[in-house]
C-alpha positions in Angstrom: -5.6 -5.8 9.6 -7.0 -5.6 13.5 -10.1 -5.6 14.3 -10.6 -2.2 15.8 -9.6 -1.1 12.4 -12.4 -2.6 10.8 -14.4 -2.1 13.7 -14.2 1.5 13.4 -14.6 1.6 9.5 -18.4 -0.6 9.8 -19.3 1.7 12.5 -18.6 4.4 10.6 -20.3 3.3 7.8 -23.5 2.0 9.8 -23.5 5.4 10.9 -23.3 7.0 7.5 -26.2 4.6 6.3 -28.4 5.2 9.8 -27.9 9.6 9.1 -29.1 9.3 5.5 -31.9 6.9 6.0 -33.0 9.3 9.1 -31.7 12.6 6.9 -30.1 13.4 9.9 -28.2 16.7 8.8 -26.4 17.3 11.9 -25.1 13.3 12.6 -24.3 13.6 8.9 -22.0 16.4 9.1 -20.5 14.9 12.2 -18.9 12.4 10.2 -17.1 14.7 8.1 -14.3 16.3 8.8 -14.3 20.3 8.1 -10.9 19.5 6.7 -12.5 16.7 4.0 -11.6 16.4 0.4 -13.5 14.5 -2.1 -11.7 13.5 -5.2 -12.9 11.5 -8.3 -15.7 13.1 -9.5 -16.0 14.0 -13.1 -16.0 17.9 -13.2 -14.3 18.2 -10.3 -10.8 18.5 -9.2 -11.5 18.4 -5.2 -15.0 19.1 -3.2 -14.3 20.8 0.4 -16.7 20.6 3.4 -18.6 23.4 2.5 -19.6 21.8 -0.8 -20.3 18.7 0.8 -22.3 20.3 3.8 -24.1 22.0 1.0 -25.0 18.9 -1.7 -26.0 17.3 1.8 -28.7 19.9 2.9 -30.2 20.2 -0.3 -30.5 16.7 -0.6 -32.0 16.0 2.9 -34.2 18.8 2.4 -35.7 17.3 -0.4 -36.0 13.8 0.5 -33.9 13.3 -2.9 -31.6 10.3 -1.5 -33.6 6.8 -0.3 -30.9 5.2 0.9 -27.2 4.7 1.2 -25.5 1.3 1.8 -22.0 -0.6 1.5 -20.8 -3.6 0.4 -17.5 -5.3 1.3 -15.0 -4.1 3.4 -11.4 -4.2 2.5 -8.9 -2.1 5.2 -6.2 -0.7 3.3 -4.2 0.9 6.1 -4.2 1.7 9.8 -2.5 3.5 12.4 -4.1 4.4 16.1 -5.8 7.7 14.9 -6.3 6.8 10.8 -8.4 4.1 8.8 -8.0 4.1 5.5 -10.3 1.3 3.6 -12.4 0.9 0.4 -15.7 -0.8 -0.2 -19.0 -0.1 -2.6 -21.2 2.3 -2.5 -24.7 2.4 -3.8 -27.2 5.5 -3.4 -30.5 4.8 -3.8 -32.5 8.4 -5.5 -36.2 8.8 -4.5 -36.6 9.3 -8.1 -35.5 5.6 -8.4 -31.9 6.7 -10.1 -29.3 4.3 -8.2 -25.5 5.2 -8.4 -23.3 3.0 -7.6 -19.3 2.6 -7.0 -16.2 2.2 -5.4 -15.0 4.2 -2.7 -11.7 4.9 -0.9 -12.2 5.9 2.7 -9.6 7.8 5.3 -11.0 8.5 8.5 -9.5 9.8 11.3 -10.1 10.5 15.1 -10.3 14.0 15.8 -9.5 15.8 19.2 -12.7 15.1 20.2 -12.6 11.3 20.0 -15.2 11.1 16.9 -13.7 9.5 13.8 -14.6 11.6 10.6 -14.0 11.1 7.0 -10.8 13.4 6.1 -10.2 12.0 2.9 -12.6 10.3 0.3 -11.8 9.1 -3.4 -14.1 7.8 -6.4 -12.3 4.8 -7.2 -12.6 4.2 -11.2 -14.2 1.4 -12.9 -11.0 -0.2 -13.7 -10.0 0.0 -10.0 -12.6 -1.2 -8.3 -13.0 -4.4 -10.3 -9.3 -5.0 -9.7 -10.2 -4.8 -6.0 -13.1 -7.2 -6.3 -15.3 -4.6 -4.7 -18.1 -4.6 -7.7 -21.1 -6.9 -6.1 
């Protein structure tokens, strides 16, 4: 894969990390697209931006998340205006709960030049050990 594409996928992600440690609501939500869909959650079939926008304010709000980071990197698919790739995620709870797993990532660049996550998928267990993404 090129190296804007995984250029554009550890920005992202830096930027992600940066907006949760800061609880930076606003750069948070920039990353997002208000077309997003989050899929793999037990319980639910889809969560749309509002939900997100919504888990995202009450969590800020309350200082509930620590801290979010990655690990690995592995680009799945590119074209100029779409990066799809997977790594692991661990969130860090104030409460010291930590939740950890694998991720599936689109972004894409919107009209206004910002890339924002339209798509996002829990991988499952299964999955992300085939993918080697499981520190």
């Amino acid at each position: 894969m090129s190296e804007q594409a995984i250029k554009v996928a550890e920005e992202w992600l830096a930027a992600s990390t940066r907006t949760v440690a800061d609880k930076d609501l606003g750069g948070h939500l920039n990353l997002i697209s208000p077309e997003v869909s989050l899929t793999g959650i037990p319980g639910f079939e889809a969560i749309d931006y509002q939900a997100w926008a919504a888990q995202c304010k009450h969590e800020f709000e309350n200082s509930l998340i620590s801290s979010v980071a990655y690990h690995g990197l592995k680009i799945v698919a590119e074209t100029d205006n779409r990066v799809m790739f997977r790594t692991w995620e661990t969130v860090q709870a104030s409460d010291g709960a930590v939740n950890a797993q694998g991720i599936e990532v689109l972004l894409q660049r919107e009209a206004d030049n910002q890339w924002r996550v339209v798509q996002e998928r829990v991988l499952p267990e299964e999955e992300s050990a085939h993918e080697g993404l499981v520190p």
